[in-house]
N, C-alpha and C positions, 0 to 999 in steps of 0.2 A: 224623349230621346229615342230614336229609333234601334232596334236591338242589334247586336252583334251576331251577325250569322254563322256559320260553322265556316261553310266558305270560305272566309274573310280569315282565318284564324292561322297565324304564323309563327314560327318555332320563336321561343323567348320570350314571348309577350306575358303582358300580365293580362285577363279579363275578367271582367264582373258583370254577370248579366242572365237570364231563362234561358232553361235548357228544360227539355222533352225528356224522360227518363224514359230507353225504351231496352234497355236490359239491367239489372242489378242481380249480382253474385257476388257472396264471401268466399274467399279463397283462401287458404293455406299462405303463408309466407314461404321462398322456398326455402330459409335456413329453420325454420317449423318452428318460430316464435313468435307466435298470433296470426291473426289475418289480414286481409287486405280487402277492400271492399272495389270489386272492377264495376264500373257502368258504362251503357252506350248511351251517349247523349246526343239528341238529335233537333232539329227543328227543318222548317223546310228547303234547306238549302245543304243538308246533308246528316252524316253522322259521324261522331268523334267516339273514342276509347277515353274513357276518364279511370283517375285510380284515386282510391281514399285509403289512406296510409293511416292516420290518426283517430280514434275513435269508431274505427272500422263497424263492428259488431251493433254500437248504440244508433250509426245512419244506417242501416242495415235494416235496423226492426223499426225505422222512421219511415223510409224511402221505397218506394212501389214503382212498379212497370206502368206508365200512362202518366205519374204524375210530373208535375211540371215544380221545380226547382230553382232556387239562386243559388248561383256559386261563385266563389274568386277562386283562381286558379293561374298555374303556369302553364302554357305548351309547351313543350315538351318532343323534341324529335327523337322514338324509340323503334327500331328495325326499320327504318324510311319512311313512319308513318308517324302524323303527327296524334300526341294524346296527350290528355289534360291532368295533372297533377293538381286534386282539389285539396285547399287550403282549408275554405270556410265552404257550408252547403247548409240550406233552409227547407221548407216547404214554399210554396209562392202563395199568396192570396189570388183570388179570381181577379181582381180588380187590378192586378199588378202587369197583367201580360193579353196579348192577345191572339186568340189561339190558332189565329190563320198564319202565325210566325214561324207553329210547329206542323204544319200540313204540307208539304210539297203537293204541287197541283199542276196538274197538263197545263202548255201556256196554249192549248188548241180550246174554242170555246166549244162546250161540249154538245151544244143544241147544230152547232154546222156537224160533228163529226154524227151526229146522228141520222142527220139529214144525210152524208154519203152512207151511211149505213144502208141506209132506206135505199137509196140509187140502186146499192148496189145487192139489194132481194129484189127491186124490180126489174135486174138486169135478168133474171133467173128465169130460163124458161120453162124447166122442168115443171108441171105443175103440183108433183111429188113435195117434190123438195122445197117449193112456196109454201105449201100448205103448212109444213111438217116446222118450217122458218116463225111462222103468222104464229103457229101454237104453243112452239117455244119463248118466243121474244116477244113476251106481252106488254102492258105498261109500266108492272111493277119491276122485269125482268131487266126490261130497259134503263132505267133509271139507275138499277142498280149497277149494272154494266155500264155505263158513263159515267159512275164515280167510283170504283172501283180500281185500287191499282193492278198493276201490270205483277208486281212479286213484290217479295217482301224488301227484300234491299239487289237484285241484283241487275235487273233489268225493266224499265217502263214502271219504277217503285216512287208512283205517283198517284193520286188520285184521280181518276180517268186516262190511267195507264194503260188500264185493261184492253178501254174501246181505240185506246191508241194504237197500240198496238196489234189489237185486230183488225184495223182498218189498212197496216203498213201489211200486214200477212196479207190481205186480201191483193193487194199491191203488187207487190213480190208476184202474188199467184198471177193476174194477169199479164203482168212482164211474160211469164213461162207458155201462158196460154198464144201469147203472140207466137213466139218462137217453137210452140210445140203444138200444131192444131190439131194431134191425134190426145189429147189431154180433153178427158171432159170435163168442161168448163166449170158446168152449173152443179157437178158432184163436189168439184176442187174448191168455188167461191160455198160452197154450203160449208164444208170441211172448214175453212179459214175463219167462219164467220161465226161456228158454234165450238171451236177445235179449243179452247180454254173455259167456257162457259162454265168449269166446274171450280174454278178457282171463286166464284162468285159464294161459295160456298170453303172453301179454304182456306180464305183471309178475314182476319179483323182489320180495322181502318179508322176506329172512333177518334181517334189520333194521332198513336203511333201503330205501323202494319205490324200483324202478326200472324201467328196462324190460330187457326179453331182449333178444340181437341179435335174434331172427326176431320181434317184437315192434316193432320200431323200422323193421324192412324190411318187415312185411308188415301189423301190425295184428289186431288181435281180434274187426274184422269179419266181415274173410276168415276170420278160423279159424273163428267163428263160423257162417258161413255153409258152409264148407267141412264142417263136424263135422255140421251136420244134413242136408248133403247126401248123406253118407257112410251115414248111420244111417237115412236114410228108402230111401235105394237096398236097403241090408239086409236090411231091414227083408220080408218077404213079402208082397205081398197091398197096401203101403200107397199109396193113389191117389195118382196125378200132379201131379193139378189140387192137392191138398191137399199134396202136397212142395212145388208152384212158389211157391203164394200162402203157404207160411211161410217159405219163402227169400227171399221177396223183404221179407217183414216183419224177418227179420233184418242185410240189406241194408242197406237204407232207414231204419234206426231213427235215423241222425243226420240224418236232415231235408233238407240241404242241401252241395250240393257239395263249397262252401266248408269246411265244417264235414265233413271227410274221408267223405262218406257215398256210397258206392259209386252210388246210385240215389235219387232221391226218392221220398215215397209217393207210391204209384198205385192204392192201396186205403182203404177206411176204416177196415179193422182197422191199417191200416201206420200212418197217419196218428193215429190215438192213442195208438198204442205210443210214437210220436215225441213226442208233446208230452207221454205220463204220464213219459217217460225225461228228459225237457228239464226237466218241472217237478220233480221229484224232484233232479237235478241243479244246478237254480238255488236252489229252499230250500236245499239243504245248503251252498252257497257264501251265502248270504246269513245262512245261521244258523253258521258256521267265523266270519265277519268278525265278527259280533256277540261271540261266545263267545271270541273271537282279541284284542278290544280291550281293555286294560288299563281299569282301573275309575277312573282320572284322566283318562282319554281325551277327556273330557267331551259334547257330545251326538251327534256324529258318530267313523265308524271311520276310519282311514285311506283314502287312495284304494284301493280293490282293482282287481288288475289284470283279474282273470277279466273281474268287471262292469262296469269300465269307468267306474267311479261309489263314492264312499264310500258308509254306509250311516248312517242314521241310528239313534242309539243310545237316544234317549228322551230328557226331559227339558226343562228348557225351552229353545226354541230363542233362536240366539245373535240380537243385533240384526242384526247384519252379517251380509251373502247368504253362502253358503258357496261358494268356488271350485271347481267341480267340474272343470276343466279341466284336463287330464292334461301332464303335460311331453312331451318330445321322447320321453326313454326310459321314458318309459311306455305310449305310446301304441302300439296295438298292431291288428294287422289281425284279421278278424273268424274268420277257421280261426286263427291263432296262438292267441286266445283260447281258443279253444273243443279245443284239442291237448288228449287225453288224454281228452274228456268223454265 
């Protein structure tokens, strides 16, 4: 019997079926008469809020982050979002599931986006910045960048999200490069093409995304910016001015402060890198909400937290205005939001 995906899952139902455990916490009840056991359960079609009411504390010291579980349960619609109310919860056996059910995976196959990867270092004339490309982006390097996701749950939070998403930056930058021929090119496609490469270091991925501890304490900027620092010192012969102004594009590529970016841009090639990175990063949250809401939904998605804002789904619109006003715990500061992008 093929499994029930998160997708698919509607307020009232009953279901019984593998779930990805990829968060568990005991909580406090709020009237402070015992706990409550909250999980994210996920597989490759998305991720739900579960709660364990009964026996909290005994699944608690049963149940781990990676493993894989049966449960019955009710959905449950709490603040506009849907979450599962567990009944009954197991361990699963190996033999019971199969584990590309809890994997989300690029629908791009990853040997073509490699092959544009390549295109697009042979487009590069600089012979700097080839070289400096060739030393970084080895075979091992590769690989692991085409299966690597894009974040943890907010954006391109797939398995070959990463190089999906590098591929849609490099995009965006030559769109700009048309419209801007005072942009240099072969600095800006360098910038787009190693501008996350520290996240390959950031994330876990064995089956549910997470972060590394040096990932949580330091980030994929720094390693990012750290890694080409490394490789252009190596490197013989490669100019200074041309290490500074790419380290600072890999700095700066989150924009603003707030939004964990070491430095703002203070160039034009930084400054596009930043908004082709931002808008590749907003599509893909606005096309998850779309593709995330059940086909009853009717014309709007739920509230999402990233945006801050439901999305509108098509259709005809309702008579009555739509509340776009977020609750207490939903409401969120403007770096919270943007953790992980």
């Amino acid at each position: 019997m093929a499994k029930r995906m998160v997708s698919s899952l509607q307020a009232n139902e009953r279901v019984a079926d593998f779930f990805l455990v990829g968060g568990c916490q005991l909580r406090p009840r709020r009237n402070g008469e015992g706990c409550y056991l909250a999980l994210r359960l996920c597989d490759r079609s998305g991720t739900i809020e579960a709660r364990v009411w009964e026996k909290a504390e005994e699944t608690h010291r049963l149940v781990h982050v990676d493993d894989v579980v049966h449960i019955v349960a009710t959905v449950k619609l709490y603040n506009e979002e849907l979450q599962l109310n567990v009944t009954e919860l197991r361990l699963a056996q190996e033999h019971e599931y199969a584990i590309e059910d809890f994997v989300p995976v690029s629908q791009r196959d990853p040997s073509l986006m490699l092959a544009e990867l390549e295109d697009t270092i042979q487009s590069i004339s600089n012979p700097h910045l080839v070289r400096l490309l060739r030393a970084i982006l080895d075979q091992e390097t590769l690989a692991q960048l085409a299966r690597s996701p894009g974040a943890q749950r907010i954006h391109h939070a797939y398995l070959g999200g990463l190089l999906e998403h590098v591929l849609e930056v490099v995009g965006y930058c030559r769109e700009a490069m048309r419209q801007q021929p005072q942009l240099d090119g072969d600095l800006l496609l360098t910038g787009a093409i190693l501008h996350d490469l520290g996240k390959l270091r950031e994330y876990t991925y064995a089956r549910s995304f997470g972060f590394t501890d040096e990932g949580r304490l330091i980030g994929h900027v720094t390693f990012g910016h750290d890694l080409v620092a490394r490789a252009t010192e190596a490197l013989e012969g490669f100019p200074p001015d041309l290490a500074l102004r790419l380290r600072h594009l890999i700095l700066s590529h989150h924009g603003h402060y707030e939004w964990q970016s070491p430095k703002r841009p203070k160039t034009l090639e930084a400054m596009v890198l930043h908004l082709a990175d931002y808008f590749s990063s907003q599509v893909s949250i606005f096309i998850s909400a779309i593709q995330e809401s059940p086909a009853s939904q009717g014309t709007w998605s739920a509230y999402n937290k990233y945006l801050d804002r439901p999305v509108f789904l098509g259709g005809t619109i309702p008579g009555s205005s739509y509340d776009e006003e977020p609750t207490q715990t939903q409401a969120r500061t403007m770096g919270a939001k943007h953790q992980g992008y």
